[in-house]
C-alpha positions in Angstrom: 46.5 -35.3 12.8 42.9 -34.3 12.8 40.7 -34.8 15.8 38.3 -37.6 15.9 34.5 -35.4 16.0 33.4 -38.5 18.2 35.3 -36.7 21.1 34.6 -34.7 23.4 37.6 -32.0 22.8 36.4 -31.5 19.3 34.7 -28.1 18.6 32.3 -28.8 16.6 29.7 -26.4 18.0 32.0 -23.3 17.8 33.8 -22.1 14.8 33.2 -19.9 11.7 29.9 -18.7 11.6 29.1 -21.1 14.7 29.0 -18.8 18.0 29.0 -21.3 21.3 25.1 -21.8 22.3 25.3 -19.5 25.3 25.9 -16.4 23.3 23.3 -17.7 20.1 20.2 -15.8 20.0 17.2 -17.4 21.4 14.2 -18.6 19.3 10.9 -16.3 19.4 13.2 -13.6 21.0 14.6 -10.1 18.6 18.0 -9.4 18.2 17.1 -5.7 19.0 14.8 -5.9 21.3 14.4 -2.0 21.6 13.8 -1.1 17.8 12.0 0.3 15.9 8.6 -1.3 16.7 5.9 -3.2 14.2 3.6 -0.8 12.2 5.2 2.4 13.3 5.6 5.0 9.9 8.8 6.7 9.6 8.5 10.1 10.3 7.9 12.3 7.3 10.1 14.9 5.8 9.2 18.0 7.1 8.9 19.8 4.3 7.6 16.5 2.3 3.9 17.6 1.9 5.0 21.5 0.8 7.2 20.1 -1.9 4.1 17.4 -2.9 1.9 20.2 -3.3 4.3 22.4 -5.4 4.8 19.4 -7.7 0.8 18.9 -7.9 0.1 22.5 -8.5 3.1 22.7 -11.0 1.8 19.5 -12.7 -1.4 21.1 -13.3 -0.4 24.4 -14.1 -1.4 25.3 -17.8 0.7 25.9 -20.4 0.4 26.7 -24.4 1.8 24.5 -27.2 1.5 24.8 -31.0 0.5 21.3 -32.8 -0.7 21.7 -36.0 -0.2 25.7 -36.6 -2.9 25.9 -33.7 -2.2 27.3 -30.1 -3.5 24.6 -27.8 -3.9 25.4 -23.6 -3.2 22.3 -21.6 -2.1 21.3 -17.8 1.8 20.3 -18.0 1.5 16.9 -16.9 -0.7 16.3 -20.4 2.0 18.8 -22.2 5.0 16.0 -21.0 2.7 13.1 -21.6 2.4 14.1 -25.5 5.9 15.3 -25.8 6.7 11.6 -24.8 4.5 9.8 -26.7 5.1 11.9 -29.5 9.1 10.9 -29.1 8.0 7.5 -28.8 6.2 7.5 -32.5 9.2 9.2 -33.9 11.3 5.7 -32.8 13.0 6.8 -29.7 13.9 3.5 -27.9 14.0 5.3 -24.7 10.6 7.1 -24.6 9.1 4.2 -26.2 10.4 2.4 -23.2 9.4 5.4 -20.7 5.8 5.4 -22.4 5.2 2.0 -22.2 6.3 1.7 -18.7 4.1 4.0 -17.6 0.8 3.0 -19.6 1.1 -0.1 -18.1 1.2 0.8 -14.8 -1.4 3.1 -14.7 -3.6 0.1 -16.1 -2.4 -2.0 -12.9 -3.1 0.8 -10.4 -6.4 1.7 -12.3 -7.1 -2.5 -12.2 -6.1 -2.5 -8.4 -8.1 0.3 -7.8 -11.4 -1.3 -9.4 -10.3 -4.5 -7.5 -9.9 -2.5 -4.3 -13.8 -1.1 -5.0 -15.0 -5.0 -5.7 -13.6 -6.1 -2.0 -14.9 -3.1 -0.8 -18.3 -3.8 -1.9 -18.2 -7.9 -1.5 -17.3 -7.1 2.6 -20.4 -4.6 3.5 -21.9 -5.9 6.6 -25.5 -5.0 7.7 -25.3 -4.1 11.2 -28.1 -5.6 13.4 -28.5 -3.7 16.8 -30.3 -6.2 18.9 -31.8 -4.4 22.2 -33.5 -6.8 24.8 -36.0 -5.5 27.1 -34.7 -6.0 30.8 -38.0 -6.4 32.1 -39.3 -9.3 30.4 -36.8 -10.5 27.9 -38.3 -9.4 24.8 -36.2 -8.6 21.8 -35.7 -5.3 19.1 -33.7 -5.4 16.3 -32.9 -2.6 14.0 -30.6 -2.2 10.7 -29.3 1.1 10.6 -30.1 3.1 7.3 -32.8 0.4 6.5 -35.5 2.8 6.3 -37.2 0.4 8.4 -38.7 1.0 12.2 -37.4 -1.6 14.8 -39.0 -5.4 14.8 -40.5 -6.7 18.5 -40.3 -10.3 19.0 -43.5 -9.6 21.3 -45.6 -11.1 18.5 
């Protein structure tokens, strides 16, 4: 016979997935209170910035390749990039997918970075230093990099 939830013996705030109310965490309070804290970076590898440099410098070393019976000296990242989009014209599902994928998102990060610039320029602030003359009250301002010697407000 099934208990009636009106009652007080019936469990209804403890069960599957229901600890009791004592052992629930609180609201506004972390379930790991010592961990890792907000806006801390992991700690890099630490031989991540060697290897990024030997990728770079081997990404930009030159190499020769023969297109069109001619001997042609280019960095290997361009070498790659034509080899792909050569495979690509040829019908290769795969490279065409691989060339497309990477067109487009060298558009977006070239869009964000133009994006980026247009905040950038949109949020300069002039700086105004405003000095005030202890002795009678008199005002100075001055915009740095104005060109421009500093105002009085004697008159």
């Amino acid at each position: 016979m099934a208990q009636d939830p009106a009652s007080q013996d019936y469990p209804a705030e403890v069960g599957y997935r229901r600890p009791p109310k004592e052992t629930q965490y609180r609201k506004g309070h972390s379930g790991n209170p010592k961990g890792k804290p907000k806006g801390t970076r992991s700690r890099p590898r630490p031989h991540a910035e060697r290897l990024a440099s030997l990728m770079l410098e081997e990404a930009y070393r030159p190499v020769t390749i023969h297109e069109d019976g001619r001997e042609i000296t280019l960095p290997m990242a361009q070498a790659v990039f034509r080899s792909l989009a050569a495979a690509a014209s040829r019908g290769e599902a795969r490279a065409q997918a691989m060339f497309l994928k990477l067109v487009s998102a060298t558009e977006e990060g070239k869009a964000a970075a133009e994006e980026m610039l247009e905040d950038i320029e949109a949020e300069k602030k002039t700086i105004e230093i405003v000095i005030v003359d202890p002795a009678d009250g008199s005002r100075t301002s001055h915009r740095p990099g104005s060109g421009r010697e500093p105002q009085t407000g004697k008159g």
